[in-house]
Legacy VTK file of the C-alpha trace (Angstrom):
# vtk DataFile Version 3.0
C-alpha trace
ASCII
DATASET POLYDATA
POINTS 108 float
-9.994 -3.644 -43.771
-11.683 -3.615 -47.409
-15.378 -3.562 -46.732
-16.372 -2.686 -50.080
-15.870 -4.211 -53.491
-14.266 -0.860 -54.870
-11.644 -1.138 -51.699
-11.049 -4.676 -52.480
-10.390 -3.481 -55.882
-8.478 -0.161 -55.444
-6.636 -1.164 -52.143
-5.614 -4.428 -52.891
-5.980 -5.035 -56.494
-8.301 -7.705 -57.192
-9.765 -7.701 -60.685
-13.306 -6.388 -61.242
-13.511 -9.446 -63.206
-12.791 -11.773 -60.336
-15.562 -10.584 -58.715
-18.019 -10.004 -60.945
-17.077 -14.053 -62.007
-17.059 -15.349 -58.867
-18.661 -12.888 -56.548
-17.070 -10.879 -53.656
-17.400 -14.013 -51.184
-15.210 -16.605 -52.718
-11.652 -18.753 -52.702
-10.535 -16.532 -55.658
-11.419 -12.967 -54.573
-9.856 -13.662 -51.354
-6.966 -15.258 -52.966
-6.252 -11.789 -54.566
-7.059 -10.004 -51.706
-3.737 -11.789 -49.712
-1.890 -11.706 -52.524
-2.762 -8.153 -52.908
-1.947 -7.237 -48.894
1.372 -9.334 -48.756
2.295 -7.348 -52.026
1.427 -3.521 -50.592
2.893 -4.290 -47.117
5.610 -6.146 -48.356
4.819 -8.813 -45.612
5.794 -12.393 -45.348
2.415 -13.558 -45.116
-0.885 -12.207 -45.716
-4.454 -13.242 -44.701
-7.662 -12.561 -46.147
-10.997 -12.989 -45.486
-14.367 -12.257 -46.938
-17.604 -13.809 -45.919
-21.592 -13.066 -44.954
-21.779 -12.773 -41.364
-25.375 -11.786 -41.784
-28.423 -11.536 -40.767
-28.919 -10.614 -44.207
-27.395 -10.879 -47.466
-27.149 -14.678 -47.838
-28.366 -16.606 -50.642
-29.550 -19.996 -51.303
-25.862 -20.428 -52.965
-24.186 -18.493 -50.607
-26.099 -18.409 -47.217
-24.864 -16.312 -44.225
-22.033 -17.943 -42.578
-20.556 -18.739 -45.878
-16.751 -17.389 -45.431
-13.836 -17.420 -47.551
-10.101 -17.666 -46.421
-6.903 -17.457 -47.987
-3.551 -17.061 -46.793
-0.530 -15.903 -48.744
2.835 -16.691 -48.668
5.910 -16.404 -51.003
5.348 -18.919 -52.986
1.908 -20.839 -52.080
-1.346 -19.328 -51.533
-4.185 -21.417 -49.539
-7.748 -20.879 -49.554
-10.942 -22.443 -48.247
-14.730 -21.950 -47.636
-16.297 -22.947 -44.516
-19.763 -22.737 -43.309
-19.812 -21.100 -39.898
-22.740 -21.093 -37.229
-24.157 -18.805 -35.437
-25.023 -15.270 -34.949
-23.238 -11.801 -36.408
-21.027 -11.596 -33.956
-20.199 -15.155 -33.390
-19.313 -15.922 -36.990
-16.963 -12.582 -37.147
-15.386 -13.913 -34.019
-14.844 -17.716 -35.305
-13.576 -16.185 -38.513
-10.981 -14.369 -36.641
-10.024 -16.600 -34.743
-9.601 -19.354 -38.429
-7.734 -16.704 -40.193
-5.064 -16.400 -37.428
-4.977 -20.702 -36.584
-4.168 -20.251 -40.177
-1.222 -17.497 -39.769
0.114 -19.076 -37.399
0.346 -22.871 -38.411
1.767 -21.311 -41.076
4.568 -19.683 -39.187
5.626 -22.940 -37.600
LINES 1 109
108 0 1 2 3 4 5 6 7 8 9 10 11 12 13 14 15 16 17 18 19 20 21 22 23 24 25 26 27 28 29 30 31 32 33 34 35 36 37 38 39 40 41 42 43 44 45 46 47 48 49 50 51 52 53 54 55 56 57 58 59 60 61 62 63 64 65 66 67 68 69 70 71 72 73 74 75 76 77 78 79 80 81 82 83 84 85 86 87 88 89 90 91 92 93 94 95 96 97 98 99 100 101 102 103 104 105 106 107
């Protein structure tokens, strides 16, 4: 798990610029985040997600719920923001249970 911007950064390689561009919660950080985690585990496909489950941190362009997916593969990386409802815990959960939908239609 990369919490933090630096372990985003230092565990997975995305750019500082990418975020400091585009912000930790968005399609292109967490498009370098899978890319970064199918690269250091040398998987076949990678998932990454980044969001603001809240209560707090939102913003008017970003509220909470806003979350970011992407899933990498060899050759094809997919991405997409959704707005999720809910609570903490029920966004975390819903986002979960997106990112591995997404793994696995991706398998099939």
């Amino acid at each position: 798990m990369t919490y933090s911007n630096a372990a985003k950064i230092d565990e997975l390689g995305v750019a500082p610029a990418t975020i400091e561009r585009f912000g930790a919660v968005s399609v292109e950080t967490a498009t370098e985040m899978a890319r970064g985690a199918r690269e250091a585990s040398h998987a076949r496909l990678s998932v990454a997600v980044t969001g603001i489950a809240g209560p707090a941190g939102g913003t008017p362009e970003k509220p909470v719920g806003t979350v970011c997916f992407a899933w990498a593969g060899p050759a094809v990386v997919d991405s997409e923001t959704l707005q999720l409802e809910g609570g903490r815990a029920q966004i975390r959960r819903e986002s979960v249970r997106i990112a591995l939908r997404g793994l696995i239609d991706r398998l099939a």
